[in-house]
Structures are given as C-alpha cells and as structure tokens.
N, C-alpha and C positions, 0 to 999 in steps of 0.2 A: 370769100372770106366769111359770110354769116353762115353756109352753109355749112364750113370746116370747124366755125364755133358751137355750134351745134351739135356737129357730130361725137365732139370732145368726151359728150357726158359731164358729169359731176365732178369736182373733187374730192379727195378726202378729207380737205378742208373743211369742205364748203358740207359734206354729209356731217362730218363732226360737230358742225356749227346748228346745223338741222335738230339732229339730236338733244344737244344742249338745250336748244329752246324748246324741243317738246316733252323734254323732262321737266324744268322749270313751269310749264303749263301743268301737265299734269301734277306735278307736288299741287301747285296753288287747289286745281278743281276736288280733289281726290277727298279732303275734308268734310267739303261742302257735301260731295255726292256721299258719305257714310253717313253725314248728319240725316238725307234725304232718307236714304236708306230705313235707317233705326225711326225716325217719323213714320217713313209708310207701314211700317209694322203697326206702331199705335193708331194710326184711321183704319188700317185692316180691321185688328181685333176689335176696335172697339164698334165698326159696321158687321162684322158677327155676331157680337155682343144684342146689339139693336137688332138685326136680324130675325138672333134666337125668340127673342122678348115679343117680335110683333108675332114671328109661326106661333108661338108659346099661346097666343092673345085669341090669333084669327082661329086654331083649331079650336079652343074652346066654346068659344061663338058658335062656329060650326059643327060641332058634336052636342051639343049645347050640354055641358060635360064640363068638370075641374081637369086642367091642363096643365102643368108644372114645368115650371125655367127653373133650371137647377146648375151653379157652378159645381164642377165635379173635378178631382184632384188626376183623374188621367183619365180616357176613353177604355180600360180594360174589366177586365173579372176583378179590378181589385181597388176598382173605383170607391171614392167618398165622397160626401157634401164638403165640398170648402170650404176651410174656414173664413171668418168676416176681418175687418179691419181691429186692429193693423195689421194684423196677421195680413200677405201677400199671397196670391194664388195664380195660377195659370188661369188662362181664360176659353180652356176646355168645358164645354156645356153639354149639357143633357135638355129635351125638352120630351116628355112622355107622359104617361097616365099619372101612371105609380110611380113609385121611390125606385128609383132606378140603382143606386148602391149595390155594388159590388157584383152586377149587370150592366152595363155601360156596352158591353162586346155585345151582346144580345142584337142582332138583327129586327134592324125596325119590323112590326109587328101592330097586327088589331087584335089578337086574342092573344098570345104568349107572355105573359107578364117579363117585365115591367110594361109592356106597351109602349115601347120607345116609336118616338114618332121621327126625331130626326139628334143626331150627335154633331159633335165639333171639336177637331183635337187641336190645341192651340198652335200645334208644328206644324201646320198649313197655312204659312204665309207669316204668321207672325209669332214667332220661338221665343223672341224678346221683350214680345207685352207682358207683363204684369196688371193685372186685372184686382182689385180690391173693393171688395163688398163693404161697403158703409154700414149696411142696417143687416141687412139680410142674404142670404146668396141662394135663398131658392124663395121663388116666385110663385103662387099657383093664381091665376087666370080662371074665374067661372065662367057660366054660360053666356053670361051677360057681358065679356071682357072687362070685368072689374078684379082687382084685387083682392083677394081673401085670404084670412081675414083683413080686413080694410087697415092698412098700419096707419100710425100719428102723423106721416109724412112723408116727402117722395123715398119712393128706393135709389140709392144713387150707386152706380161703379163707376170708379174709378182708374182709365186705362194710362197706366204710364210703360216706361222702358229705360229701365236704369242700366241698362249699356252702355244706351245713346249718352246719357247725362241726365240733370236734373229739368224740370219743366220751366218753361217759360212763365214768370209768374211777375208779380208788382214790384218783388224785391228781390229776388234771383233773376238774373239773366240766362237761364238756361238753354241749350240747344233743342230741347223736345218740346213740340207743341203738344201736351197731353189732353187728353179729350173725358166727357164724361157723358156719360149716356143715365138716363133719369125714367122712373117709373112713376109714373103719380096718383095718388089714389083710387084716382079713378079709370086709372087701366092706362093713361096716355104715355105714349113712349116719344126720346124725344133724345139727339143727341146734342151737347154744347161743349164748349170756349171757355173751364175755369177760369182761362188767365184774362176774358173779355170783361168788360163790365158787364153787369144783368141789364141794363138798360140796351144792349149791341143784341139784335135780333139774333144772333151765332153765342152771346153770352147765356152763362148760368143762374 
C-alpha cells in the first residue's frame, strides 16, 4: 500500500495548490529584492565615486604632479564637466592630467593628452545612481595629496537613485539608503550615512 502511494505521483490538485503558494511567496519577496536591487546600485557608484577620488589622490602623490577627479557628463568624444547641485548628474568620472573634455574616449596614456589615467561610465553596475556635486565636480589632487586650491570646506557628493524612491532620512521614510562620499581639505576621503547621526562612526 505505501508503495502504490508512492507511485501515484502528484495531483493536479495538489501542483495547483504548489503553485498558489509559490506565487504568493514570490509577490511578497519580489519588492523587497527591487528595493535591494536599486540600493546596490547607490553603494556601487558611490564605491566608484571613492574609488576614483583615492586613484585621483595616490597618482598625484606618485608623480608628484596635479592630478584631477573630474565628473564628466558621458565617457565619449563629446564629453563635459558636470554640472554641480542641483543640477543632477550621472556619476561617470574621469581622473587624468589635463582637462579631459571632449576627450573622455582617449585611451589612457602618459604622453597623449589629455593624459587620462583611468575612466568610469556610470552604466556599469549602476545606470540608476544619480550622483550630485555639492561644491565642485572636479577635484585636482597635488603632489602632496591635498586639495588645490584648498576650498572653505569638505567637497561632498551626493549618491542617490530616484527609481528606487526617495532616501531614508529623519522625516521621509524612504526605501534608498543614500550614501555620500566627502573630500576634506586636506585630501582625506571618506564615505558616509546622511541619514545617521554625525556622532554614528558610518554618519556624516
């Protein structure tokens, strides 16, 4: 008799019953993993973003030479500086010698100007960040890895992703943990937690 139960298989019942509850699972998880989704885009770009700013730092130091972190409006021949806030930008970078404008395609190089040292087209890995320059959106790094000219106070961008929804903050409940990455006078790079307190080691 267990053996003949056994051999029955399934019913059609019993699969339709199957189905139901793994459709019901999945509606439930399918939110949560897009919300995940649209976040890991903003810790992508904005560990780019940090990335760019320390290569931008360390070759300076190391050529002992001005070095320039530059937000750039696409990686082509018809590349520009980005503009700053509010104005929103993609968080495609440039880090090179010279003014890389409207040379972005230019094969990294030590003699061929611009002297691109390395690129970053923001459609690798995160299409959906939005990246916003507070002060400045190009950076130059001396020999020394300080800032120049030395500005009145950090350089801040700011990675969001308004696909996802709005950021999590004190008075929105938003679904994006947004992040910011900080430059500070003195050359130190640093990424944080708008929505944490300043006093929370991960805050801004």
């Amino acid at each position: 008799m267990l053996n003949s139960y056994f051999q029955r298989g399934v019913t059609l019942v019993e699969l339709m019953i199957s189905l139901v509850i793994g459709a019901v699972l999945l509606s439930l998880g399918v939110p949560s993993f897009m919300s995940w989704i649209q976040n890991s885009q903003i810790r992508t770009a904005a560990e780019a973003i940090q990335n760019g700013l320390q290569l931008a730092r360390v070759e300076a130091v190391r050529r002992n030479a001005p070095v320039r972190f530059q937000l750039v409006t696409n990686v082509t021949a018809s590349c520009a500086l980005a503009p700053v806030s509010p104005s929103t930008t993609s968080g495609s970078w440039a880090v090179s010698q010279d003014d890389p404008s409207a040379a972005c395609n230019i094969p990294p190089s030590e003699t061929t100007a611009p002297r691109i040292i390395q690129v970053r087209n923001t459609a690798e890995g995160s299409p959906n960040a939005v990246v916003t320059a507070e002060t400045l959106s190009l950076i130059i790094f001396n020999g020394l890895g300080r800032v120049t000219p030395v500005p009145p106070g950090n350089l801040d961008f700011n990675i969001t992703n308004l696909t996802g929804g709005n950021c999590i903050g004190a008075t929105i409940a938003g679904p994006m943990r947004c992040l910011r990455v900080s430059v500070s006078t003195g050359g130190q790079i640093r990424m944080c937690d708008p929505a944490k307190p300043s006093s929370d080691p991960q805050g801004c």
